[in-house]
N, C-alpha and C positions, 0 to 999 in steps of 0.2 A: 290595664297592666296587671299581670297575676306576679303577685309578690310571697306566692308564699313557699317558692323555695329557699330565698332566702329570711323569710320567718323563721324555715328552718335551723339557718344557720345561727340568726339571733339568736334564737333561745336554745343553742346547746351548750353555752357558758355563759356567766354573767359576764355582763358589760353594761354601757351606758344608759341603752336603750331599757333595756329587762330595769337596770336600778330606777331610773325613771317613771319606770312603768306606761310606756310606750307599748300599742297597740298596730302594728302595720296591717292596713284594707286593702286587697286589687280591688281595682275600678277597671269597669268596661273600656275605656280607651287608653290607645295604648303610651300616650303621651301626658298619664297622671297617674298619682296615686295617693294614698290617705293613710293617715295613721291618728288614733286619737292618746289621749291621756287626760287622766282622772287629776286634778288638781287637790293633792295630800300632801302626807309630811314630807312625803319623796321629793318634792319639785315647788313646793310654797317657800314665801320671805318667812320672817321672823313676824310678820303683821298678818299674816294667813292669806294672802292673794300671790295668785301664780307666779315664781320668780321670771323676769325679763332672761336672766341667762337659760333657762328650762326653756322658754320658747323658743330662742335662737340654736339649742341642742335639738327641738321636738324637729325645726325646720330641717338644719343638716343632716337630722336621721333619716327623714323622709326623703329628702332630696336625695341622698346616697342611700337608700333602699331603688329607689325609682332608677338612680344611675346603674345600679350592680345587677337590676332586673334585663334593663336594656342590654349590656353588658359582662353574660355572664361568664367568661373566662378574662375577667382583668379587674384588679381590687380598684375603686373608686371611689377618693377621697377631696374633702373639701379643701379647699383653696380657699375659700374668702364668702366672708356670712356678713349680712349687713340688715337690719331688721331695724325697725319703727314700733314702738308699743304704742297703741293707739284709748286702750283700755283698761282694765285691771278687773281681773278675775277672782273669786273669791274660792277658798279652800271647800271643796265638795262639789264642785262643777266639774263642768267634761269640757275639753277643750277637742278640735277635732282641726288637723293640717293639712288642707287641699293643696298641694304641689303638679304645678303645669311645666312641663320642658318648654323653657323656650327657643335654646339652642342646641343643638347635637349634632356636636362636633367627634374630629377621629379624635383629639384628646380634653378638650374643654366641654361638660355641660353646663347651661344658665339654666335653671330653675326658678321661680314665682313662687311660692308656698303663702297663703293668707288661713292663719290660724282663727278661727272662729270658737266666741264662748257656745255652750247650750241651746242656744235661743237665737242663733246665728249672726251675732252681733258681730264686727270685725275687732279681733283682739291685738296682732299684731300682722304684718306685711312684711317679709323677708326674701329679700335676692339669697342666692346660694350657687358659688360656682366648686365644681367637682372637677379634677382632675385623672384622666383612666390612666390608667397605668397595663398596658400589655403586657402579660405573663411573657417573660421569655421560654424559650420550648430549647428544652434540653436535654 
């Protein structure tokens, strides 16, 4: 999935992803894609390991880059994030969000995202449903 038209559109104002420090990858099929982040002061606890709400953001960005790819005249946003931390990440690591479509619908996608540390350990498992929204033409 080529995602970097809307790379583009990330990074031409700050928002969530950019403060984060979110990274979105295309992947050769066309039913995923990747993004990683650096685990720093942007997105750690108070105890230096990656914040649990920072993952469940790292997922919904990917999953709504992956949707807005698929979808490019209609804004695509999350409905409902549900994730399992299975691990804890230490500050100076890379984390990296494999996101699979598993449904694609005319207005519901389901997404899979498995956030993996460095060293490819599973850090957290996240469902993520987006909602399209069709530009009306006027």
């Amino acid at each position: 999935m080529n995602v970097e038209r809307i790379n583009r559109i990330i990074n031409e104002k700050p928002n969530l992803s950019t403060a984060l420090g979110m990274e979105f990858i295309s992947t050769p099929e066309d039913d995923t894609c990747m993004a990683r982040m650096k685990v720093d002061e942007r997105n750690r606890q108070p105890f230096g390991f990656l914040s649990g709400g920072a993952s469940l953001a790292l997922a919904e960005n990917v999953a709504g880059v992956g949707s807005s790819a698929l979808c490019p005249h209609c804004a695509c946003v999350g409905i409902e994030v549900s994730g399992s931390h299975v691990k804890a990440v230490a500050e100076g690591d890379c984390v990296t969000a494999y996101a699979r479509l598993l449904n694609r619908g005319t207005t519901l996608h389901v997404w899979n995202v498995d956030i993996k540390d460095s060293s490819g350990e599973l850090i957290s498992n996240v469902r993520v449903t987006n909602y399209i929204i069709k530009h009306k033409k006027g």
